[in-house]
N, C-alpha and C positions, 0 to 999 in steps of 0.2 A: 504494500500500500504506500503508496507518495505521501511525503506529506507536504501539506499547503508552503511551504516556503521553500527559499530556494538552500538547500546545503552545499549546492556545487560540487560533490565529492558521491560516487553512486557506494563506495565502501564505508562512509562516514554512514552514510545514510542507512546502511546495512546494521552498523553498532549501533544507530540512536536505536531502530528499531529492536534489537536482542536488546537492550538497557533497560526498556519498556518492558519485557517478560515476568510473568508471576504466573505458575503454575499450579496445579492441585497440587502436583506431587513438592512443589517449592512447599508446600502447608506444614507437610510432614517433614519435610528436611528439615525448616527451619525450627520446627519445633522441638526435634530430636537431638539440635545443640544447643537452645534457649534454656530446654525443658525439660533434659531428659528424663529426671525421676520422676515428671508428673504421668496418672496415670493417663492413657489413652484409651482406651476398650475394656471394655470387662463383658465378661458370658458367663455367668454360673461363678463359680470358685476362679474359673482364670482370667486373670488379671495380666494385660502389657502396658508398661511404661508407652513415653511415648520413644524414646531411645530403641526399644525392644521392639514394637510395632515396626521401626524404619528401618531396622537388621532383616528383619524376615523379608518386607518389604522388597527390601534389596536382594534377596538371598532369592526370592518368587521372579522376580526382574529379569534379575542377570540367567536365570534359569530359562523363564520365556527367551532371549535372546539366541541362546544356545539353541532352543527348537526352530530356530529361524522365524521368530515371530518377530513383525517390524512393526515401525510407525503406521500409524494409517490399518495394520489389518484389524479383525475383530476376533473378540473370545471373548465367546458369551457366556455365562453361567447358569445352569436350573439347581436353586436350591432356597432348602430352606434358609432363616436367617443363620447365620453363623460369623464367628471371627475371621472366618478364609473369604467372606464375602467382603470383607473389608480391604484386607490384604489386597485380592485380586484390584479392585477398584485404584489404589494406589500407586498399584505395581505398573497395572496399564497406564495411568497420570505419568509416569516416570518414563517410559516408553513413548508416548502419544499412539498408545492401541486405543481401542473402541470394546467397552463390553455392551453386548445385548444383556439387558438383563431380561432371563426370560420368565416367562409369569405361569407360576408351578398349577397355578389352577384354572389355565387354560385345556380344552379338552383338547382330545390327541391333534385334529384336524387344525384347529387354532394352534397349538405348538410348534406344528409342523409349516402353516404358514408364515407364522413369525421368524422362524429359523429362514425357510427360502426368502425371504425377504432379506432379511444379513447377509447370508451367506459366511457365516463363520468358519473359518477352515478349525479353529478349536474351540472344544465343549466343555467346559468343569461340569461336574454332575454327581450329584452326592447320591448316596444307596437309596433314598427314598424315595427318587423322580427318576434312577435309572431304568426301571421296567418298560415305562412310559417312551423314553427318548431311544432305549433299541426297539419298539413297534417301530421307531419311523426313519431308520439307519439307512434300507433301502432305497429312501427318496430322498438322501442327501449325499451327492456321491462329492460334493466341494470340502464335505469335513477331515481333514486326514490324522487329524487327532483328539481322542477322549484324554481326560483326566481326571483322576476321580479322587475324589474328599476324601471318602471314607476310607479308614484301612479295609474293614471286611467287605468291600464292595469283589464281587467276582469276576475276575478276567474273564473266567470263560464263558459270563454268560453276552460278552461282546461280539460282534462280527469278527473279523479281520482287519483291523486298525490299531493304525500307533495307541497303545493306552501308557498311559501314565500314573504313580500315583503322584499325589498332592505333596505329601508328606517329604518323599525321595527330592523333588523339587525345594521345597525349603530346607531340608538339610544338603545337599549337594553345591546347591546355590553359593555364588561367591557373596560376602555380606558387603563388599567396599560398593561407593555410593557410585549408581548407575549415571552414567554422562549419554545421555541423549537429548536430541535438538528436537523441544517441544512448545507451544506457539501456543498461545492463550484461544485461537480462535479454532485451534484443533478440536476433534470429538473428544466426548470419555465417556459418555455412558446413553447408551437406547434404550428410553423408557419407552413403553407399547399401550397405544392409547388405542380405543376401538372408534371409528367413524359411521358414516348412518347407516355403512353397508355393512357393519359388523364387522370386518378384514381390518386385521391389527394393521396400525401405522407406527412407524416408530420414529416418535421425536428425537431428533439427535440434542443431548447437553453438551456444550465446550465448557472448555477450563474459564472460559470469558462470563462464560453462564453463572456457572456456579460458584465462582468468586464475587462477582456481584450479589446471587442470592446469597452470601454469606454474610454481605456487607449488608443487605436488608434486613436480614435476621437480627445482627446486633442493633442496630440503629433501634429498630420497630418495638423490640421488647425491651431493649434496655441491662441483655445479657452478658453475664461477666465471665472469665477462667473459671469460678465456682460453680458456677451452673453446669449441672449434666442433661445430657438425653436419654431419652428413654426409645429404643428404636426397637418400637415393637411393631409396627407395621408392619407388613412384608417389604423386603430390602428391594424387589422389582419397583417398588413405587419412590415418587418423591417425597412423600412424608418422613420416611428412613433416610433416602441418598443425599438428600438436597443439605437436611438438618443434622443429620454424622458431621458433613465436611465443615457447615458454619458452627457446629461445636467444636470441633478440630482448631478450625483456622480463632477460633475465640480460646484456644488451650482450653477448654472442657475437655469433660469424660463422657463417654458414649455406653451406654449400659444395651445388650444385644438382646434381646429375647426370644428362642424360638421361632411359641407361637405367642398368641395372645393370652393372658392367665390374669383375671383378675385378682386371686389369691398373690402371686406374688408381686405384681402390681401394686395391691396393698402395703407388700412389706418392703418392696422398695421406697414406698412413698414415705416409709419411716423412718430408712433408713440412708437413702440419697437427697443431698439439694438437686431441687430442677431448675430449671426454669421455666421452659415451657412445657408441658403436656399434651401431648396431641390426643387429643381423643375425636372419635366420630362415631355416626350414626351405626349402632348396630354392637358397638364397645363398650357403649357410655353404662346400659342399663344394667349388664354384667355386674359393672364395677362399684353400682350406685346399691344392687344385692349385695354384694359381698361388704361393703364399706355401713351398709345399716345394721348388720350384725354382728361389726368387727369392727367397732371404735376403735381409732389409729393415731394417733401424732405426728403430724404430719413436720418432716425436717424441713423440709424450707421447698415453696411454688410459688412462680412468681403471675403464671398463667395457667390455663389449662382450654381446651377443646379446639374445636374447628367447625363450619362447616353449619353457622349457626340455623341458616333458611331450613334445615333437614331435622333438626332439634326441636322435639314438643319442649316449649316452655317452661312446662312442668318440671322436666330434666334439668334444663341449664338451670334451674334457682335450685334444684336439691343437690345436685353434682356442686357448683360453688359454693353452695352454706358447708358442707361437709367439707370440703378441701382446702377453704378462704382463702380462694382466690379467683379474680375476674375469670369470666369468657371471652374466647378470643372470637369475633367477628371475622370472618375470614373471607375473602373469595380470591383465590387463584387458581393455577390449571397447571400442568406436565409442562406445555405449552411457555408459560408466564413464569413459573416461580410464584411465589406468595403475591406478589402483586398483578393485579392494578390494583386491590379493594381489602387490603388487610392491611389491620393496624387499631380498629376500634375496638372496645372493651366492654362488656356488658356485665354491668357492678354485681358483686356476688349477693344472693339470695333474691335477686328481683325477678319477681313476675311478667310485669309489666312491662315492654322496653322496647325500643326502636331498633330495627335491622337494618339500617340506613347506615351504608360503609362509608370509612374515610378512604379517600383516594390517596395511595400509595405514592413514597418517595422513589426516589430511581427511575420513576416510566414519565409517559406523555400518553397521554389519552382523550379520547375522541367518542361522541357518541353522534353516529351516522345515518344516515336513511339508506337505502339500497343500492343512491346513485352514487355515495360517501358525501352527501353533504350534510354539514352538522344540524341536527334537530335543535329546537329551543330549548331550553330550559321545563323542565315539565312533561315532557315530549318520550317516548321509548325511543331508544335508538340503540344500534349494534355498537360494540365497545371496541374501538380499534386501538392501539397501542403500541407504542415502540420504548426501548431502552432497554441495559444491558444483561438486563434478568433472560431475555426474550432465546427461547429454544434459536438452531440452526437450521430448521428446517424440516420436514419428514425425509426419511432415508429410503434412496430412489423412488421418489413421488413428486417428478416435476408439475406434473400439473397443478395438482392440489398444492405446491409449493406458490407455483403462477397465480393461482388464483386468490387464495390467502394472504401472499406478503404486496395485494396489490397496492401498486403507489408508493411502495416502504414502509408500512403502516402491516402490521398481522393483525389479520379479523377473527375476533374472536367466536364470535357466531353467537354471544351471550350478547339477550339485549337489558338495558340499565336506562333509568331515568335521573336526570341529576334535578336536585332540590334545590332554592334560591338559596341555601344556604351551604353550597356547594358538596355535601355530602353526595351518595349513588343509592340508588335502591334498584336492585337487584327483581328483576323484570320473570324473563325467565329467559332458556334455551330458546333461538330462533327459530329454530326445526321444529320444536314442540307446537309451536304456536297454534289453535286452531280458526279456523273461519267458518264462523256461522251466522248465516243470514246480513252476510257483509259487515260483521262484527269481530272483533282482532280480540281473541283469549287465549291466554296463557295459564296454564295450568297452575304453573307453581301461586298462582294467589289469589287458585282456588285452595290449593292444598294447605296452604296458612293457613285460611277462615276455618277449613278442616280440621288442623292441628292443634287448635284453640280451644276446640269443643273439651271441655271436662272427658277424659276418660280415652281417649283419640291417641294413638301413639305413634301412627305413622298413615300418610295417604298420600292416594297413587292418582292422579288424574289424567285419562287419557281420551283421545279423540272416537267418535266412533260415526259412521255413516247414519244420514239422517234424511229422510225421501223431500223434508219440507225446507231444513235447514244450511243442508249440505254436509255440518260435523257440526256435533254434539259433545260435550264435555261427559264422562261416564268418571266415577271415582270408585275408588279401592279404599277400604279403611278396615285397619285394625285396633283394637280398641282393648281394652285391660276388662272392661265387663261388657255386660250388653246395652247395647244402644236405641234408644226411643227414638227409632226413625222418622218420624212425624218430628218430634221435638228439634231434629237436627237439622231436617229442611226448613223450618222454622227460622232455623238460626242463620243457613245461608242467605237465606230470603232477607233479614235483614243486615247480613253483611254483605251482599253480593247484589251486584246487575242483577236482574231476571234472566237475561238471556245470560249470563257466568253460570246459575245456579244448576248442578249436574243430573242430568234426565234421569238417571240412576245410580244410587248407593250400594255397593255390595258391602258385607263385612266378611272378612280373611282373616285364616291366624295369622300373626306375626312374623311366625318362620316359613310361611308361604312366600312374603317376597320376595324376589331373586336377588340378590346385590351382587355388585361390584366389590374388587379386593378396597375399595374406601368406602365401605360398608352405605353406597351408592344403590336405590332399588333400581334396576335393569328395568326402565320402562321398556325399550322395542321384545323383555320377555311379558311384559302385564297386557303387552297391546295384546299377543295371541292368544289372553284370556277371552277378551271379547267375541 
C-alpha cells in the first residue's frame, strides 16, 4: 500500500511499512518477556504461564514449518474446546497460516461443505469428532495430513494419510522464537457463518481485525491485567476467539471450558475475577437454576451477558441481582466484532429498561434505504458500517463479497432506527421482514411485546402465506406455565398494530427450538413448522 506522501526511496518505504506491524502472535511474544510468570490459560488443574504458553507455541510452529506448512495455507481444527485450541491459533499468528475453525455441530453434509470451501490441506481433530471427519475423507482428496489431539485416538481407524500426533509435535518442536514475515492484514482465523441459503460462508478475521477488536474490548468495559475470561462458548465462535486474544493482549487469564457447566460456572465465579461474562440465550437459565440453590460469593464481575433483544426480562433483572453486576446490551456479528451497537449497560435488578444501543467506538455507521441513501432520523434503515473491527471478507465468495462491501461500506442486512437522541434501536433482520397488505413487519417487535407477557420465555415469529394478505405474522411461544390465550391477544392488541398482531399463537416446549451454537433459535428451522 502507498502511502499519501512522497518518501522518494521504494526501500525506505518498505521499512516504514514493516515498522507499522503488530501481530496476534507479537501479543504472545511480547507478553512472554513482559510477563512471563503471569498466568495465560488454564483448563481444569493445568495451568500455563504466559512464558510457557509461547514455548509450546513455538515448539507447535516450528513443527508446522517442518511439515511444509506456509504463510497463506490453512489448518483447520474440529474440536472440542481445549488448550491445543489455543496453541494452534497462535502458532498459525506466528506463521500467517489460516485456521478454519470448524463447527463440531455441524451435521456431516454441512462439515463437509465447510471443509470444501477451505480446502485445508491439514486437519487437527481430537477423538470425539474423528468418526465424523473419516465419513467424509473420500470427498477431500486436497487434505494430505490429519493430526490428532488425542493420544488414544487410533491410526488405524484412518484412510491412508500422513497422520500425526499433536503431542510428538510439541515435544519434537524447536522452542527458539519463530521468525516469519506476517502483515496485520493477513488471515488467522474462518469463522463459519450460515446465509439464507443455509451453505456455511466463512468470514475470514486478520490480525488487523482482531487487534482492533481487542482494543474495543478494553476501551468499552473498562478491563484490566486482573480480569479473566471465561471461554466457554465453543472456540468455532467469536465469543471465545475474539475475547481469548483481547484478554491476552490486556495480560488477562483465559479460563477454557469444555462444555458449558453451570455447576462449575458457579464455582468459578467464586473463585476467579472476571470481567466480563458472556452469557446468552439458552445459558442464562441453567445458570440462574443452579445459582438459586447455590448461594455463591461472587470474586469480582465487572459485566455479565449479551444478546439482550433475545432475553425475557425477567432473566436479565434475576441473572444481575444474583451476580451484581450490569447487563451488557450488545449487538455485533462474526462479521463486525462487538461493534456497531455495544457498549450500553442495563442497571442490575431492573425490570423495566430500554434496548436502545449506544453506537460503538472504532466504526462509522450509516442507516440506509435500498438505494444506500441515508433515512431520517426515526426512519428503519439497513446498518452499513466501516472501520477496523470489520471481517476480510467471505473466503472465495466474490460475489456476495461484491455485493456486501458495496461503495466500501459492509451491509449488514440488520435494519436499526436511530432516536433524536442519537442512541439505535434494533429493528430486526432485513430478510425476516414480512409484507402484508403493503404493510413492513418485523418480527423481532413482535417477539418483544411476546416476551413481556408474564410467564413467556422465548418467541418465535415467522411469516406464513395469507390468500387476502399476502404474509401473515404466525408466532411460536414457550412459556414456564400455561397461557390464557385470549388474555395474550389481549395484550398484543394493545401493544401492537392490528395488522402486527399474529393470526396464530402456538405454544412449544422450550427444548423444541432449534438454536444456533449462540444459543440463536434457527428461524429458516420454525418456518418448516408451519
Amino acid at each position: 500500500m502507498m502511502p499519501n506522501f512522497n518518501v522518494q526511496n521504494k526501500k525506505v518505504e518498505s521499512l516504514l511499512q514493516k515498522a507499522s506491524q503488530f501481530t496476534v502472535g507479537d501479543i504472545l511474544r511480547k507478553n512472554a518477556r513482559t510477563k512471563p510468570d503471569h498466568l495465560a490459560v488454564a483448563l481444569g488443574e493445568r495451568q500455563l504461564t504466559f512464558a510457557q504458553l509461547n514455548q509450546e507455541v513455538n515448539r507447535l510452529a516450528n513443527s508446522f514449518s517442518n511439515l511444509g506448512i506456509e504463510r497463506g495455507d490453512r489448518v483447520a481444527i474440529l474440536s472440542e474446546n481445549r488448550m491445543e485450541y489455543c496453541q494452534v491459533i497462535y502458532a498459525a499468528a506466528k506463521l500467517g497460516v489460516i485456521v478454519p475453525a470448524l463447527n463440531w455441530r455441524f451435521s456431516e453434509g454441512e462439515l463437509k461443505e465447510s471443509i470444501l470451501l477451505t480446502t485445508p490441506e491439514t486437519i487437527l481433530v481430537s477423538a470425539e469428532h474423528l468418526g465424523k471427519l473419516r465419513a467424509l475423507f473420500s470427498g477431500l482428496p486436497f487434505v494430505k495430513r490429519i493430526i490428532l489431539l488425542d493420544k488414544d485416538e487410533d491410526k488405524s481407524r484412518l484412510p491412508q494419510i500422513s497422520t500425526h500426533r499433536y503431542e510428538d509435535l510439541i515435544s519434537t518442536g524447536s522452542p527458539e522464537e519463530v521468525q516469519k514475515e506476517v502483515t496485520m492484514e493477513d488471515g488467522l482465523i474462518i469463522l463459519y457463518t450460515s446465509g439464507t441459503t443455509g451453505v456455511p460462508k466463512g468470514a475470514i478475521i486478520s490480525h488487523r481485525a482482531m487487534i482492533a477488536r481487542s482494543l474495543f474490548f478494553g476501551i468499552t468495559f473498562g478491563l484490566a491485567e486482573e480480569d479473566g475470561f471465561v471461554a466457554w462458548a465453543p472456540m468455532f465462535h467469536m465469543a471465545s476467539t475474539d475475547q481469548m486474544i483481547a484478554t491476552h493482549a490486556l495480560g488477562g487469564k483465559v479460563i477454557i471450558m469444555r462444555r458449558y457447566d453451570p455447576c462449575e460456572m458457579a464455582s468459578l465465579l467464586e473463585k476467579e475475577r472476571l470481567g466480563w461474562l458472556i452469557m446468552m440465550p439458552g445459558a442464562i437459565e441453567p445458570l440462574i437454576a443452579e445459582l438459586r440453590t447455590r448461594p455463591i460469593k461472587i470474586k469480582g464481575l465487572k459485566a455479565v451477558g449479551a444478546m439482550a433483544d433475545l432475553v425475557p426480562p425477567a432473566q436479565i433483572s434475576e441473572l444481575t441481582s444474583i451476580l451484581g453486576a450490569p447487563y451488557v446490551n450488545t449487538f455485533g456479528s462474526t462479521e463486525t466484532g462487538l461493534p456497531p451497537a455495544t457498549g450500553s449497560l442495563i442497571p442490575m435488578g431492573s425490570t423495566t429498561f430500554s434496548l436502545s444501543k449506544k453506537e460503538s467506538s472504532l466504526c462509522e455507521i450509516r442507516l440506509v434505504d435500498e438505494n444506500d441513501n441515508e433515512v431520517p432520523v426515526g426512519d428503519p434503515g439497513e446498518l452499513i458500517i466501516r472501520g477496523p473491527t470489520l471481517f476480510s471478507g467471505y473466503w472465495n465468495n466474490p460475489e456476495t463479497n461484491k455485493k456486501d462491501f458495496k461503495d466500501g461500506w459492509f451491509h449488514t442486512g440488520d435494519v436499526f432506527q436511530r432516536n433524536p437522541d442519537g442512541s439505535l434501536d434494533f429493528v430486526d433482520r432485513r430478510k425476516y421482514m414480512i409484507k402484508s397488505g403493503g404493510e413492513n413487519i418485523y418480527p423481532a417487535e413482535i417477539e418483544r411485546v411476546l416476551m413481556s407477557y408474564p410467564g413467556v420465555q422465548e418467541a418465535v415469529v415467522i411469516r406464513i402465506k395469507d390468500p387476502q394478505w399476502g404474509e401473515v405474522p404466525k408466532a411460536y411461544i414457550a412459556s414456564e406455565k400455561k397461557i390464557d390465550q385470549a388474555k395474550l391477544a389481549d395484550f398484543c392488541r394493545r401493544h401492537l398494530a392490528r395488522y402486527k398482531i399474529p393470526k396464530s399463537i402456538k405454544c412449544v416446549s422450550l427444548d423444541q427450538f432449534p438454536r444456533s451454537t449462540t444459543g440463536k433459535i434457527l428461524r429458516s428451522e420454525v418456518e418448516k413448522w408451519a
